[in-house]
N, C-alpha and C positions, 0 to 999 in steps of 0.2 A: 504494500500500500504506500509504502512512505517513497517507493521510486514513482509510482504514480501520480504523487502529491508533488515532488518534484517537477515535472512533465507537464503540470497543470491537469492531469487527467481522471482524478483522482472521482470526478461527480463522474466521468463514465464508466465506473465500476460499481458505484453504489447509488445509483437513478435510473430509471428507464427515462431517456430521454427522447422527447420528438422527432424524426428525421425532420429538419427543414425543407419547406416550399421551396425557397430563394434558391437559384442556383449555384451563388455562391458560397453563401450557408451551408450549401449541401455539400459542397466541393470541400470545405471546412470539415465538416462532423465526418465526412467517409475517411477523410486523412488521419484525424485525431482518434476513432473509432477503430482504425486499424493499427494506429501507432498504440494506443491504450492495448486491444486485444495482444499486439507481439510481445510487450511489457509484460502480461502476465502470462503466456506461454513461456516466453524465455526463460519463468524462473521455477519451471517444474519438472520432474522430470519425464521421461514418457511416458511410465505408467500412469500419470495423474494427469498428461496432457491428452490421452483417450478418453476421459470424462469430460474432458470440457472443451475441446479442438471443434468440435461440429455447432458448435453454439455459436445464435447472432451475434452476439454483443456480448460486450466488457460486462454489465452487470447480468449478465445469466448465466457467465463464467466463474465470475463471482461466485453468484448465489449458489452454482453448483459448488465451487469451491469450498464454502460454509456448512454445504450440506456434508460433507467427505470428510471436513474436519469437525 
């Protein structure tokens, strides 16, 4: 968590956030969305990155995450 607080990414692990209309917005949240999700693959190892590799988003990896610990 604390690399993703670093990162500024830290609400997309623990919010379901709106995708944005705007296309900029949106060009935004898919960047940040995918930098936040590699953030927390990177710090698992594989057997705990098959529980949560196929998830949308930072907070459902999360939550999975929560749910395992």
């Amino acid at each position: 968590m604390s690399i993703l607080y670093r990162n500024c990414l830290k609400h997309f692990a623990l919010n379901t956030i709106a995708i944005p209309v705007d296309t900029d917005e949106n060009e935004k949240y898919q960047e940040e969305m995918a930098r936040a999700k590699s953030i927390i693959l990177d710090k698992f190892k594989d057997h705990v990155v098959l529980h949560i590799a196929e998830k949308d988003t930072a907070n459902a990896m999360w939550e999975a995450l929560t749910k395992l610990y």
